[in-house]
C-alpha positions, 0 to 999 in steps of 0.5 A, a space after each residue: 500500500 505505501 509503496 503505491 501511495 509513494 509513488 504519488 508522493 514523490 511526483 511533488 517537492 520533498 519539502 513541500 509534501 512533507 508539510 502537506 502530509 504533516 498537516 493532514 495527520 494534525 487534521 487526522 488526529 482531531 477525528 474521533 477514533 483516528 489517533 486509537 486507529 492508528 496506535 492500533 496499526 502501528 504500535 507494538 508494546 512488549 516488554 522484551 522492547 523496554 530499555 534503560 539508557 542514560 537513566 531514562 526508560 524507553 518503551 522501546 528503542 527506535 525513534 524519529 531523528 531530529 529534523 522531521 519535527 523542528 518546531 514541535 508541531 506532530 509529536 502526538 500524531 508521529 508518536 502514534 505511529 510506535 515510537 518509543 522517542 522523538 527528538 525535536 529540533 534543530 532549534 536555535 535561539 532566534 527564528 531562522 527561515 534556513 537556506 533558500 529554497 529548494 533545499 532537500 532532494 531525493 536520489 531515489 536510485 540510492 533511496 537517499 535525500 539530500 538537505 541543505 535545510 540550514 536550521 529553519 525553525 521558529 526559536 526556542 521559545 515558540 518551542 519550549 511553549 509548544 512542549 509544555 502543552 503535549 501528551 507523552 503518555 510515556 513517550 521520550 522527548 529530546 531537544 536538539 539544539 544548535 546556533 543562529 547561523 549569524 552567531 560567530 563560532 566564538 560566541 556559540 556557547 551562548 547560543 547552546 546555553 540559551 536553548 538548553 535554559 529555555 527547554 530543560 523543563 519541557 525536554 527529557 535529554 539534550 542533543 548537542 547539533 555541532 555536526 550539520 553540514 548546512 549552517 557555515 563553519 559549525 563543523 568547525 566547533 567538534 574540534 576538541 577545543 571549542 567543543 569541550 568549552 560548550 559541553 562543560 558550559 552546559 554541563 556547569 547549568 545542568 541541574 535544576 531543582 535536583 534534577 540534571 538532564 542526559 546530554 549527546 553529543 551528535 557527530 558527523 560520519 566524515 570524522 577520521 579515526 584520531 577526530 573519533 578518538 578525540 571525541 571518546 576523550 571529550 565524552 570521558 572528560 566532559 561526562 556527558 551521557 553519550 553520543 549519536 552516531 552519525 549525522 548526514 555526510 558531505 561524501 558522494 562515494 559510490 552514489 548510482 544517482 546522476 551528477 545534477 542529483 548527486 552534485 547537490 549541496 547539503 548532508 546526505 542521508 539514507 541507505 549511502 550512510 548505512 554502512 559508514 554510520 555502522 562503522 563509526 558506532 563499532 569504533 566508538 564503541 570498542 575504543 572507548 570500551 562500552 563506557 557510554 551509550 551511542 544512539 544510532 542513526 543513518 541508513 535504517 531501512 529495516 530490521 537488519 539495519 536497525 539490528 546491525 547498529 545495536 550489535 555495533 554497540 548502539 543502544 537505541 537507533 533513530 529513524 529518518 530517510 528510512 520513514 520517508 521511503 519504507 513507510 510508517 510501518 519501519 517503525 512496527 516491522 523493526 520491533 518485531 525483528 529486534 523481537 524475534 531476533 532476541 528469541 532466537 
């Protein structure tokens, strides 16, 4: 059924029927009955599913990177659809319309997408307004946080501090974004300097009311071996909860797109990410000896993909490009092979 409903999808700009079929959920969820329906088609609850991690407890380990809902605006419609977390953001202090559209493309020889989206979003504190007001019914909620692309990278910090001061009380664990290829000169600050300077920044403010909040550090999959070292020492020095391996790649290596597809500016995502993303979480894993918890995230399009980056030593992986092209059901037919893989 998906594969028929996408084909009429992908006859329209991928940014544009992202919104229109976002905003076709919202007017869903308000009919009687439809939010059940769809928790009843989607959602699979089982204890097996159940995690711990950073001191948080998750129904289960499989959620929606950050970027599909930058503003907060579906968490309940995507909750209904099983995820056992969503990640909100990239926000950043002041609204930003992002980069000049178009912006996002589709390689569907690869089943991979392509944005240069650049942070567009409401500021954080149309964000923090939204939080307060949704329905968790037990759903994990991270807030990923990043700076105004006019902001000099010597001035980051305060950016990081203003968003995580505006959504500590409304998010359950903080992504730190210093990894987006698409804001100018932001890869720069996850060198070990200027990155250890905003992660004990944020570290210094993270109690409130006796209660601190896990913090991730979310990485790019084009770091080298020593850069991946350095980034175990900094989550060892920082102590900080963990990491989220990987973000989009700036790497065009083996695409079967077209050059006019494939040349496009921007973060590469989707199947192309699959084996790199693995890569680097099996690195970080081993050399720093287990010692904190990695989020997966790049090129999961099944349940192979999803076990295969737990066996690397994730403890919980995301979703994103997988969503857009294997459908809402991923999310059910992950479940069920994490399921049936850890009876055998």
């Amino acid at each position: 059924m998906y594969k028929f409903i996408k084909s009429i999808f992908f006859q329209f700009d991928p940014e544009a029927i992202h919104y229109t079929v976002t905003d076709t959920l919202k007017m869903m969820q308000k009919f009687w009955g439809f939010p059940k329906l769809m928790r009843g088609i989607y959602n699979l609850e089982y204890p097996l599913l159940n995690r711990k991690v950073f001191g948080l407890d998750f129904k289960n380990p499989v959620g929606l990177a950050a970027g599909f809902d930058k503003n907060g605006d579906f968490i309940e419609e995507f909750a209904n659809f099983g995820f056992g977390f969503i990640e909100v953001g990239t926000v950043t202090p002041l609204p930003q319309p992002g980069n000049d559209k178009p912006r996002m493309f589709r390689l569907k020889a690869d089943e991979a997408l392509i944005n240069r989206m650049g942070f567009n979003n409401m500021g954080v504190d149309v964000l923090a307004r939204k939080l307060k007001s949704v329905k968790r019914e037990g759903l994990i909620i991270g807030g990923n946080i990043g700076k105004n692309k006019n902001t000099p990278n010597q001035d980051a910090v305060s950016d990081y501090i203003k968003c995580f001061d505006a959504l500590f009380d409304v998010v359950d664990y903080f992504v730190v974004n210093v990894s987006s290829p698409n804001t100018p000169g932001l890869r720069e600050l996850q060198e070990k300097e200027p990155l250890m300077h905003i992660l004990n920044a944020l570290q210094k403010r993270n109690l409130k009311n006796d209660i601190s909040r896990p913090i991730l550090l979310k990485i790019a999959p084009d770091l080298t071996d020593p850069q991946l070292d350095d980034i175990v020492e900094i989550v060892q020095e920082t102590k900080i909860a963990g990491v989220i391996a990987t973000n989009t790649t700036i790497s065009r290596d083996h695409l079967t797109s077209s050059e006019s597809e494939k040349n496009e500016i921007g973060g590469l995502s989707g199947k192309p990410l699959t084996k790199r993303s693995t890569e680097v979480i099996k690195y970080l894993s081993q050399k720093s000896n287990h010692s904190f918890p990695i989020i997966g995230v790049g090129g999961i399009h099944s349940a192979k993909d999803a076990q295969e980056k737990l066996e690397a030593g994730a403890s919980l992986v995301q979703i994103y490009t997988g969503f857009v092209y294997e459908g809402p059901g991923l999310v059910k037919r992950i479940l069920k092979g994490l399921i049936k893989h850890n009876k055998l």
